[in-house]
N, CA, C and O of each residue as an XYZ file, in Angstrom:
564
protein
N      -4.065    -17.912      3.405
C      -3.746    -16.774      4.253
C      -4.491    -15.499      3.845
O      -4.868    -14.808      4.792
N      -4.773    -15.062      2.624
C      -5.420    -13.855      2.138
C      -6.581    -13.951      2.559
O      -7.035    -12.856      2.891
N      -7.725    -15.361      2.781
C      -8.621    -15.282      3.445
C      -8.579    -15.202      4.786
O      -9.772    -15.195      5.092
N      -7.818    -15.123      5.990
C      -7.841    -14.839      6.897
C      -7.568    -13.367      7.148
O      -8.210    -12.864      8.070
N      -6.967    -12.817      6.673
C      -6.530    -11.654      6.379
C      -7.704    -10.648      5.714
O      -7.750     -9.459      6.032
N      -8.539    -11.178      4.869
C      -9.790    -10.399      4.784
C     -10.606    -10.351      5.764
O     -10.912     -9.221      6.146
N     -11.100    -11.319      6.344
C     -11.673    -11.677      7.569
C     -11.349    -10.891      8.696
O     -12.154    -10.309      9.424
N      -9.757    -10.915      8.823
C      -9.735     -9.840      9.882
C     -10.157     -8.500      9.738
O     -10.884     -7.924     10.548
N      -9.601     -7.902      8.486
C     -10.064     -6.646      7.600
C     -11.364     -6.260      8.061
O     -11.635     -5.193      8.612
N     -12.454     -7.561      7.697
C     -14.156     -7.051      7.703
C     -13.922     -6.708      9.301
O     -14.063     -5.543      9.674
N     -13.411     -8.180     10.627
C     -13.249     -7.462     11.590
C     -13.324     -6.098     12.873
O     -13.815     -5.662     13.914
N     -12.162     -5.896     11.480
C     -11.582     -4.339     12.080
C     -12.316     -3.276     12.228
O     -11.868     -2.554     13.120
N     -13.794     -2.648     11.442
C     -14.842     -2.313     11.689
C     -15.830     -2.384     13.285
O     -16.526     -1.565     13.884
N     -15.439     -3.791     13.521
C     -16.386     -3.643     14.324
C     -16.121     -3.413     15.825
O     -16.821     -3.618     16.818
N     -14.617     -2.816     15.626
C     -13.799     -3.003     17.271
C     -13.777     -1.810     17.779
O     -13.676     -0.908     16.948
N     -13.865     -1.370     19.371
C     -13.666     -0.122     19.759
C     -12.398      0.854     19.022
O     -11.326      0.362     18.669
N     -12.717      2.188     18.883
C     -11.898      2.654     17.958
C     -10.426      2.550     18.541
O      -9.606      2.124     17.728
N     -10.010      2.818     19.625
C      -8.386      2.292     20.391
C      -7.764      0.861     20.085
O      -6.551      0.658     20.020
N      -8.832     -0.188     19.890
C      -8.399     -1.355     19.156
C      -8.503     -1.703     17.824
O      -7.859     -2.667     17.410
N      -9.136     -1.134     17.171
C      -9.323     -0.358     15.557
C      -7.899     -0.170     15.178
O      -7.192     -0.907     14.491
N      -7.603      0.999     15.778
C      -6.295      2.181     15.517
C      -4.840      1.067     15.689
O      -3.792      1.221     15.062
N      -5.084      0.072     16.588
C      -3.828     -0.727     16.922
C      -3.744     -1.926     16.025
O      -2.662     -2.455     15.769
N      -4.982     -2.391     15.510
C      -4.990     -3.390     14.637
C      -4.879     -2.999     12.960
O      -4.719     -3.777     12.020
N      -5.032     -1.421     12.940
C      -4.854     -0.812     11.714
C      -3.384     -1.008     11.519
O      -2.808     -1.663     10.650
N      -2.796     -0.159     12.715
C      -1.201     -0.020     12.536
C      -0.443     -1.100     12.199
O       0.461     -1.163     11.367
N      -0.999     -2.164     13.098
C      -0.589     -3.472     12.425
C      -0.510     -3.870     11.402
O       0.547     -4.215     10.873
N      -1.544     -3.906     10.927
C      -1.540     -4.161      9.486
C      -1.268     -3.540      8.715
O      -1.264     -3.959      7.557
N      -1.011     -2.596      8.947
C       0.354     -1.533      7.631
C       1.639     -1.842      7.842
O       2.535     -1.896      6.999
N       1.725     -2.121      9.445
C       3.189     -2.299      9.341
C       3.709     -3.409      8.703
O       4.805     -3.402      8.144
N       2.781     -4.604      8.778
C       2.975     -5.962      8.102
C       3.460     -5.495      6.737
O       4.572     -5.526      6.211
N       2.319     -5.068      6.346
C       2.621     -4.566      4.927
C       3.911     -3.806      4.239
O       4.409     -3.877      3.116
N       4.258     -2.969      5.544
C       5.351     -2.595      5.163
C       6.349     -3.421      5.254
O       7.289     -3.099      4.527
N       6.547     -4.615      6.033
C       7.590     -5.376      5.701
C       7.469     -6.010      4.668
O       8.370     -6.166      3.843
N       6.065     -6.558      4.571
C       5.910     -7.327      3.351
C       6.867     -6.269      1.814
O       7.553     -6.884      0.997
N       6.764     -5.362      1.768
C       7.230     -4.353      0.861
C       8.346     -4.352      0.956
O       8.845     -4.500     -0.160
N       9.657     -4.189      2.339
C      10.653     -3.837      2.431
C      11.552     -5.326      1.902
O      12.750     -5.309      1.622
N      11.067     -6.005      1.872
C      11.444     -7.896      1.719
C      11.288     -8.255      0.231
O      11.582     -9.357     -0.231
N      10.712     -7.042     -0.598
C       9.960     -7.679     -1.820
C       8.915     -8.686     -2.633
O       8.855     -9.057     -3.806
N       8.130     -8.947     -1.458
C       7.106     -9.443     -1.062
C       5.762     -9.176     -1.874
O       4.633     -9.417     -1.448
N       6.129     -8.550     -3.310
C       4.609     -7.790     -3.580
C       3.197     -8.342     -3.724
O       2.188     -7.637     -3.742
N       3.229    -10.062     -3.855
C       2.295    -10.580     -3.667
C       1.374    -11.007     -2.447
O       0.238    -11.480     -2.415
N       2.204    -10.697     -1.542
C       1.418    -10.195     -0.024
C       1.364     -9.340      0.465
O       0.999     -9.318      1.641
N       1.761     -8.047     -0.320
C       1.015     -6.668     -0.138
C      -0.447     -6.676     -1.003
O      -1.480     -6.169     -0.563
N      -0.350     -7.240     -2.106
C      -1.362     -7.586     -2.592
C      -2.999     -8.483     -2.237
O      -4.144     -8.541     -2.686
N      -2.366     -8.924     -1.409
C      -3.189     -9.906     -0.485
C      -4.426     -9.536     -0.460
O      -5.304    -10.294     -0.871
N      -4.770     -8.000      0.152
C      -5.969     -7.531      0.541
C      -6.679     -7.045     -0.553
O      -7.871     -6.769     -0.418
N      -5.790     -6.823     -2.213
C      -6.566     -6.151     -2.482
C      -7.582     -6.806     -3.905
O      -7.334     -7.718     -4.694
N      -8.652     -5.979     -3.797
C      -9.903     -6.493     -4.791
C      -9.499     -7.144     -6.296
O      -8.638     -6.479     -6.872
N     -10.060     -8.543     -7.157
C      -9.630     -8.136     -8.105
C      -9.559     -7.426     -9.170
O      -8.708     -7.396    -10.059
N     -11.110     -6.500     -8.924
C     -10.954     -4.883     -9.786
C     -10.665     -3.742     -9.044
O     -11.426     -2.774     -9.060
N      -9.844     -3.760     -8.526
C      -9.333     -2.613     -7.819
C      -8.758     -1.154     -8.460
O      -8.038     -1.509     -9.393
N      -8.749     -0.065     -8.406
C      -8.684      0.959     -8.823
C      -7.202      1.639     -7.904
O      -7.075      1.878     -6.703
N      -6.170      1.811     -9.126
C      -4.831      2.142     -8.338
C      -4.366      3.194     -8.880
O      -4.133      3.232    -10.088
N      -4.152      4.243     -8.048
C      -3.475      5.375     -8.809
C      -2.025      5.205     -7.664
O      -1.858      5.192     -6.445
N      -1.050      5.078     -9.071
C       0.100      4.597     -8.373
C       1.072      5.973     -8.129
O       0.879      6.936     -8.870
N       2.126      6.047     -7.073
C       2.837      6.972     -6.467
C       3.608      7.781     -8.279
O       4.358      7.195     -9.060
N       2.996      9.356     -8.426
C       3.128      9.999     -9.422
C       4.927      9.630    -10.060
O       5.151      9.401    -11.249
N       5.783      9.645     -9.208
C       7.244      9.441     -9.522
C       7.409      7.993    -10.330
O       8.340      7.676    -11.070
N       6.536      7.408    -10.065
C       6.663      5.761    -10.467
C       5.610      5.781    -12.152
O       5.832      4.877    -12.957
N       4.662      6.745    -12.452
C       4.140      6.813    -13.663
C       2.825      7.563    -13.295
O       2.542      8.076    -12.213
N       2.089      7.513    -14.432
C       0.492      8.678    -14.196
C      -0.301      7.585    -14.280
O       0.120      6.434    -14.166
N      -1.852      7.999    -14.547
C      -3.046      7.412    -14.494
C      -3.427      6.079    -13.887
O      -2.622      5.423    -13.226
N      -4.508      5.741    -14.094
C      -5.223      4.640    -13.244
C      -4.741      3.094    -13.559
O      -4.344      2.830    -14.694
N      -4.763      2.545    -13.008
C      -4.058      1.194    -12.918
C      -5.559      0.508    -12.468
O      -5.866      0.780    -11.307
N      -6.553     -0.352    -13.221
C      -7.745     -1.171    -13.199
C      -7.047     -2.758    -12.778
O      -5.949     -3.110    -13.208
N      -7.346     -3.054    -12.461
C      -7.665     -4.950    -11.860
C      -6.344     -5.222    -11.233
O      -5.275     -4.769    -11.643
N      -6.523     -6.083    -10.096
C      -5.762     -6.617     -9.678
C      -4.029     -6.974    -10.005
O      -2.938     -6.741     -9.484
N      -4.610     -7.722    -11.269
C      -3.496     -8.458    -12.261
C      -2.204     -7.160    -13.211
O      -1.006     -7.180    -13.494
N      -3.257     -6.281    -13.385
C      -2.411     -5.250    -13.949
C      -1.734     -4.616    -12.405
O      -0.518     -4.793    -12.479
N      -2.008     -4.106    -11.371
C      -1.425     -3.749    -10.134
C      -0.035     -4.539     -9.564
O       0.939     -3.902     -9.163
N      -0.069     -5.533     -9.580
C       0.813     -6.555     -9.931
C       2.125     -6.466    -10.811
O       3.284     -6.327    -10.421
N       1.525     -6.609    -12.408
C       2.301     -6.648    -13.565
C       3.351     -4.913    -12.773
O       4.574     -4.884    -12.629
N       2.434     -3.803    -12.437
C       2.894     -2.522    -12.324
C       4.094     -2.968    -11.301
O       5.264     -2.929    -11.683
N       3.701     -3.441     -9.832
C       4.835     -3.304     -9.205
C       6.141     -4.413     -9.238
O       7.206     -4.187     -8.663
N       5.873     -5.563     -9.963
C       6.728     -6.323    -10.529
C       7.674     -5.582    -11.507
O       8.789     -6.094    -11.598
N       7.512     -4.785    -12.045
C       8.108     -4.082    -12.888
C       9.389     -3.301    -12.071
O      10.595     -3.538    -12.147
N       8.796     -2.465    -11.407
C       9.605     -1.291    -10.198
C      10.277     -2.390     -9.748
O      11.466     -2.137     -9.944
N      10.161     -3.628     -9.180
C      10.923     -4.156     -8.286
C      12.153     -4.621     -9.159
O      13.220     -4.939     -8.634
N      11.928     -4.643    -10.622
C      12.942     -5.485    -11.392
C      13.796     -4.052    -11.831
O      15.004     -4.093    -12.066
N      13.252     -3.192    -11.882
C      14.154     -1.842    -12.309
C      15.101     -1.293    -11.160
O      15.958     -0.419    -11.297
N      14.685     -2.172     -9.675
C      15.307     -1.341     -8.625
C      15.812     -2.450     -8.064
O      15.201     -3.517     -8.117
N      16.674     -2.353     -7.623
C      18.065     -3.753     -6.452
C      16.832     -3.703     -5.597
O      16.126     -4.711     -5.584
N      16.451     -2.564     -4.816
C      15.835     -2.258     -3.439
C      15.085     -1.417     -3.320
O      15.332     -0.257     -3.652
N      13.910     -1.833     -2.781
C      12.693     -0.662     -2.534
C      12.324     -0.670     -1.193
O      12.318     -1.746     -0.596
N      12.034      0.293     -0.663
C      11.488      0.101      0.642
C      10.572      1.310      0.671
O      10.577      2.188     -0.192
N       9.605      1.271      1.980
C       9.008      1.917      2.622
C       8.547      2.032      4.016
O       8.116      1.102      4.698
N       8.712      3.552      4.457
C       8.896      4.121      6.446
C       7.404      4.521      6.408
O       7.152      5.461      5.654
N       6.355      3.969      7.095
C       5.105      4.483      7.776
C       5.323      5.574      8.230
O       6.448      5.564      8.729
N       4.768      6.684      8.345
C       5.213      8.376      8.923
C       3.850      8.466      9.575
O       3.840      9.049     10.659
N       2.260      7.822      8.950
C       1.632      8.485     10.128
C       0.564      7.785      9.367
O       0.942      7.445      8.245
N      -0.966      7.397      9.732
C      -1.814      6.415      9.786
C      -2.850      7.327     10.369
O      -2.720      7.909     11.446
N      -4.061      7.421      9.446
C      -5.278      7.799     10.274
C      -6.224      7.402      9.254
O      -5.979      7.118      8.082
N      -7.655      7.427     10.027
C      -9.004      6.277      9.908
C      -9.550      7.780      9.322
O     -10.072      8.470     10.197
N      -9.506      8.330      8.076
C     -10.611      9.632      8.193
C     -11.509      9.433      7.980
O     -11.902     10.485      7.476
N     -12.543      8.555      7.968
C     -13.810      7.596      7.881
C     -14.204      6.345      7.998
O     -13.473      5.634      7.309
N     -15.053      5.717      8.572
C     -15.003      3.984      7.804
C     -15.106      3.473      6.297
O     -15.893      3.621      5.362
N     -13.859      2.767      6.548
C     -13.656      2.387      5.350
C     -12.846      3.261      4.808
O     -13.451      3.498      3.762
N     -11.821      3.960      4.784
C     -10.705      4.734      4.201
C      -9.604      5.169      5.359
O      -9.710      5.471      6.548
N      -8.712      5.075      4.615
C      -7.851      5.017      5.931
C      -6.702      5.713      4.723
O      -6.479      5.187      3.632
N      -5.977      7.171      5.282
C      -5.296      7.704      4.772
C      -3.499      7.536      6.001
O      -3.378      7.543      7.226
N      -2.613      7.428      5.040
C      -1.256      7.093      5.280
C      -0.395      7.752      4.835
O      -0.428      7.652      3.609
N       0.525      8.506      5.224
C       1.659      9.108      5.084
C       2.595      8.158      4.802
O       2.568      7.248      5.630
N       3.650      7.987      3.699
C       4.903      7.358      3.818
C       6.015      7.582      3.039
O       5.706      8.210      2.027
N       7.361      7.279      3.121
C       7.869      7.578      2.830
C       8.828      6.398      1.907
O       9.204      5.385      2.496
N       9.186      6.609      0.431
C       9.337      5.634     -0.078
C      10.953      5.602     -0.794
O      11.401      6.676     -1.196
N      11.434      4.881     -0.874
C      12.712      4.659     -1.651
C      12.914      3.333     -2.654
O      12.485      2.182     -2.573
N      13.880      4.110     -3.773
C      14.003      2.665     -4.735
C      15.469      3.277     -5.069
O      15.871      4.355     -5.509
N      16.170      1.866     -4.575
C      17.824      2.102     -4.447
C      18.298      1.540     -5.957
O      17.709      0.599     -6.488
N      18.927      1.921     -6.305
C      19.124      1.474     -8.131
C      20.450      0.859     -8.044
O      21.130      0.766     -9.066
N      20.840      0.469     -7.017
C      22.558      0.199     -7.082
C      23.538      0.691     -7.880
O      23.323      1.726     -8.510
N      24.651      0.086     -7.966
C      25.945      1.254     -8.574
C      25.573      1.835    -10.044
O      26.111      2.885    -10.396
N      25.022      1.435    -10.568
C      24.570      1.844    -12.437
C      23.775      2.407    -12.064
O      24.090      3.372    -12.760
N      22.602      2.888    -11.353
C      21.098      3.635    -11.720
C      21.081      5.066    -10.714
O      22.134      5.530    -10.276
N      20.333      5.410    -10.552
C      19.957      6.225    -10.362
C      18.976      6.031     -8.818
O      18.057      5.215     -8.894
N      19.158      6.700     -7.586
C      17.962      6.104     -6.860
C      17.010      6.814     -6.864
O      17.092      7.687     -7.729
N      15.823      6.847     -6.079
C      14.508      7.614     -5.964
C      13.876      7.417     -5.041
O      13.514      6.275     -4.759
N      13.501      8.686     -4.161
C      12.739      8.709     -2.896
C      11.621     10.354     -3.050
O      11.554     11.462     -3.582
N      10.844      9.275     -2.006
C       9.822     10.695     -2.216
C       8.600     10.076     -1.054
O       8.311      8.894     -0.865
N       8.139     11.045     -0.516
C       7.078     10.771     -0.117
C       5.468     11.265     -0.151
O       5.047     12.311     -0.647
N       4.703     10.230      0.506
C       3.602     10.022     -0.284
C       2.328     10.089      0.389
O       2.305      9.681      1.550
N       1.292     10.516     -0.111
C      -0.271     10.670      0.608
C      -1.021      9.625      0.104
O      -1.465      9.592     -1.044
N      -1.204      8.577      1.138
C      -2.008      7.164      0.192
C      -3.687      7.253      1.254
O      -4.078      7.288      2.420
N      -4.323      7.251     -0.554
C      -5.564      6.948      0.342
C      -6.007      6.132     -0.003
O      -5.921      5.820     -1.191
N      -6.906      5.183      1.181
C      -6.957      3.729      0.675
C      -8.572      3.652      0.671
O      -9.121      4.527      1.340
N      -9.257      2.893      0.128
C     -10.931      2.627      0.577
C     -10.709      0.853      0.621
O      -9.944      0.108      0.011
N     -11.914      0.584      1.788
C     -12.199     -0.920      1.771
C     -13.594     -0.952      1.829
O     -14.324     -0.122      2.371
N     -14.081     -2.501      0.919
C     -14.872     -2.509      1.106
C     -15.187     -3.940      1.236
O     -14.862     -4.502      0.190
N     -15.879     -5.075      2.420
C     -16.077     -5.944      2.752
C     -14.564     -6.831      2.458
O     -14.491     -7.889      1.833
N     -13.500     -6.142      3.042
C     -12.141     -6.260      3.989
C     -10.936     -6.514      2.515
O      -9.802     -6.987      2.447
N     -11.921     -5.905      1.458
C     -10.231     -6.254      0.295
C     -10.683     -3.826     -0.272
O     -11.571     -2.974     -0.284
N      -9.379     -4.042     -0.544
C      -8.769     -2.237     -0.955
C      -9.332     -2.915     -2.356
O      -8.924     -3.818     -3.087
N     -10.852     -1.730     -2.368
C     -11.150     -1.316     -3.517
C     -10.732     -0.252     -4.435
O     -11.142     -0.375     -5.589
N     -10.015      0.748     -4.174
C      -9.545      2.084     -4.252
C      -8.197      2.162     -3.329
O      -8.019      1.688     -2.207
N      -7.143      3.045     -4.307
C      -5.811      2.990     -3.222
C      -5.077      4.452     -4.599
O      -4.739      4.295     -5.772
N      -5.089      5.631     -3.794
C      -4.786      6.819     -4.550
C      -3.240      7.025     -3.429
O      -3.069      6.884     -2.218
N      -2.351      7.413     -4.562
C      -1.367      7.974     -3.841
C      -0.664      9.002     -4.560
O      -0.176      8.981     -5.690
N      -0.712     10.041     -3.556
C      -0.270     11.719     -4.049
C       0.828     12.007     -3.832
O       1.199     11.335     -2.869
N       1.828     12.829     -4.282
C       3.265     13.028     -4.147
C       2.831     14.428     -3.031
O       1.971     15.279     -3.258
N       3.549     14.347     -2.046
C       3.647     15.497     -1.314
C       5.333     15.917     -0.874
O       6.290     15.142     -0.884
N       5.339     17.449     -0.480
C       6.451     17.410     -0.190
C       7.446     17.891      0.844
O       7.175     18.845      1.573
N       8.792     17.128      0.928
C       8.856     16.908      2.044
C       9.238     18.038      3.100
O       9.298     17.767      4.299
């Protein structure tokens, strides 16, 4: 499946931008279920295995290198939190090949913890259909 899924990725480039924009949305929204389900290995799907992650500031600092460590990172959050989710707020193409996303994120800690929400400025880069680069900024709300 991850190879079809790149495939579409390279795709998505080459479609009028109105079918671009609809096949983008799509595929975030996937993603976002994939996320809301706990799914992190098919959010992972698309991305490179040296990929460059600067993960949402509330969740920790600096760069997150390869695949495998991106992974180890959000396996972690998912075991510290009952429930995580994330709401798409807004999606735009500000170049080929980067595609910046608004969203809004939560990690429910159930009756003992503590929860955490915040939302977020993700910018993503692709390059030949897997996220080489994926920066996400705390903004506020």
């Amino acid at each position: 499946m991850p190879g079809l899924a790149t495939l579409g990725a390279r795709t998505l480039a080459l479609m009028p931008e109105r079918l671009r924009r609809r096949a983008l949305q799509s595929a975030f929204d996937r993603a976002r279920d994939a996320f809301n389900r706990g799914d992190i290995e098919a959010v992972m799907a698309l991305f490179a295995q040296d990929v460059e992650y600067v993960p949402p500031p509330p969740l920790g600092g600096g760069v997150i290198q390869g695949l495998p460590a991106v992974l180890d990172f959000w396996r972690a959050v998912f075991g510290r939190y009952e429930r995580s989710t994330i709401e798409n707020l807004s999606l735009e193409e500000a170049e080929p090949g980067r595609f910046v996303r608004r969203a809004r994120i939560s990690h429910h800690a159930g009756p003992d913890g503590e929860d955490l929400s915040y939302t977020i400025v993700q910018s993503t880069w692709l390059k030949a259909g897997r996220v080489v680069r994926q920066v996400n900024e705390l903004v506020s709300d």
